[in-house]
C-alpha positions as CSV (number, residue, x, y, z in Angstrom):
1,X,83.6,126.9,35.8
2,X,81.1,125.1,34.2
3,X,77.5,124.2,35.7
4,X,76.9,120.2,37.5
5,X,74.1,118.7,36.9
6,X,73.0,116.3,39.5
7,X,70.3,114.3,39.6
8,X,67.2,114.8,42.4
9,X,64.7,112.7,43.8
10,X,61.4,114.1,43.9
11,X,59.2,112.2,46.2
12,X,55.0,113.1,47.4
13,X,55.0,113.5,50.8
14,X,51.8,113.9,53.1
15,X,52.2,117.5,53.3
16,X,53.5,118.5,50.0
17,X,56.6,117.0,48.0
18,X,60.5,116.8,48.8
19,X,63.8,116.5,47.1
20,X,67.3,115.0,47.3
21,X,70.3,113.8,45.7
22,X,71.8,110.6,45.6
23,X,75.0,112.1,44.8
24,X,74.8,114.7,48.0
25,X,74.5,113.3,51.5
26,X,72.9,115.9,53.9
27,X,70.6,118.4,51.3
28,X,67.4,118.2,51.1
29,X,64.3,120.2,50.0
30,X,60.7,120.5,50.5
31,X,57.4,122.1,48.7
32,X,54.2,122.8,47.9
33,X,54.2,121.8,44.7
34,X,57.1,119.4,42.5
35,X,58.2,122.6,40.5
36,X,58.6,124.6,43.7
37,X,60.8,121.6,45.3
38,X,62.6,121.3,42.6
39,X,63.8,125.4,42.6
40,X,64.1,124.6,46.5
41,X,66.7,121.8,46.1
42,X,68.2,124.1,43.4
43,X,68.8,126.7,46.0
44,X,69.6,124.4,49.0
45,X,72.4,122.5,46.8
46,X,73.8,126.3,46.5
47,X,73.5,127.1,50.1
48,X,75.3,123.6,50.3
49,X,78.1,123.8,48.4
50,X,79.3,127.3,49.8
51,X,79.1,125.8,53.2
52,X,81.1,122.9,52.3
53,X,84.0,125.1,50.8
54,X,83.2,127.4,53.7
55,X,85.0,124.5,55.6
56,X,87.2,123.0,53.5
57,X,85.3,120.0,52.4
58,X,85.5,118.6,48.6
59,X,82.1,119.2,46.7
60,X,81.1,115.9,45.3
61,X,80.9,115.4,41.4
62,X,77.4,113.6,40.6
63,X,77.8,109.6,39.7
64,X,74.4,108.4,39.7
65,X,72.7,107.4,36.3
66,X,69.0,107.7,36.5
67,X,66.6,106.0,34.1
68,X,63.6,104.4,33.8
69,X,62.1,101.1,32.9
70,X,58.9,99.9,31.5
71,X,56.2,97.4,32.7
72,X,53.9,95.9,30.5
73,X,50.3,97.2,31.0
74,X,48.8,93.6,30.9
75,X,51.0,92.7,34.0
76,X,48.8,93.0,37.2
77,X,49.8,93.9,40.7
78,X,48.3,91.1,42.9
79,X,47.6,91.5,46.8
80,X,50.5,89.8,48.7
81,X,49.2,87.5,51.4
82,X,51.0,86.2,53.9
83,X,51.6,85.6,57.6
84,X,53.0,87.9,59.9
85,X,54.3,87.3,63.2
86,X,56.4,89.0,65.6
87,X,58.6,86.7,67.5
88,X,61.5,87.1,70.0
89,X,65.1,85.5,69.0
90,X,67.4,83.1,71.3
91,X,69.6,86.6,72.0
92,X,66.4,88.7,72.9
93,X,66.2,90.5,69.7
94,X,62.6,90.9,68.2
95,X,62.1,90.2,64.6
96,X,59.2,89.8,62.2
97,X,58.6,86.1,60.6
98,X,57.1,86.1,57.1
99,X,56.0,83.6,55.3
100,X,55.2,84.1,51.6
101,X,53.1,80.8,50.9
102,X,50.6,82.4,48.9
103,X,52.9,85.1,47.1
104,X,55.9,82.0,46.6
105,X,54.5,78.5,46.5
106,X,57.3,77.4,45.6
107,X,59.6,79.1,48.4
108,X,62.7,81.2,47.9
109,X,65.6,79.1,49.3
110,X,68.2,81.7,49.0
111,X,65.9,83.9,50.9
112,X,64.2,81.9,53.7
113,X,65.0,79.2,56.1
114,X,64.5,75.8,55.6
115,X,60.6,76.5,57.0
116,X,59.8,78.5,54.2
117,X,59.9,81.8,56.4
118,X,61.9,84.9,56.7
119,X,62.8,86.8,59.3
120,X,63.3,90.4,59.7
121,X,65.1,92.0,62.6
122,X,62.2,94.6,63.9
123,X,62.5,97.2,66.9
């Protein structure tokens, strides 16, 4: 059988670094350091798989392309401004307005209500 390669998510964490695959629901790893997450999600994917042959489950085949994009250096990052207000719905939900004037001038119809806000359902 040959060896899988599937791709792993390396993320900083407050405490160190920690791992996952898109492709695996349920395994995950953490570290000290990115090269000792990454040998730590190596093991834990074995540890995985057994367990899911252990009871009878199919081990996935990767299927996520990973790649990267570029960002002009001359573009700038700019602070978003904009109001922020919690608010309760008709049906008693809370959710979070937001409205974008300085970051959209212009609005974003397909995103927002006719009030140029959006609303996010918060708990």
């Amino acid at each position: 059988m040959s060896a899988r390669r599937y791709p792993v998510i390396i993320e900083r964490t407050g405490t160190g670094y920690s791992a996952y695959s898109p492709d695996v629901c349920g395994c995950v790893a953490v570290g000290d350091t990115e090269a000792e997450t990454r040998r730590n999600f190596q093991d834990a994917l074995v540890e995985h798989f057994q367990a899911m042959r252990e009871v009878g489950e199919p081990i996935p085949e990767p299927h996520t392309s990973v790649d990267y994009v570029e960002v002009p250096h001359s573009w700038r990052f700019r602070p978003v401004r904009a109001a922020v207000s919690k608010t309760r719905e008709p049906d008693g939900r809370n959710s979070a307005v937001f409205r974008p004037s300085e970051l959209f001038p212009s609005g974003r119809p397909s995103a927002q209500s006719a009030d140029n806000t959006s609303r996010i359902a918060v708990s």
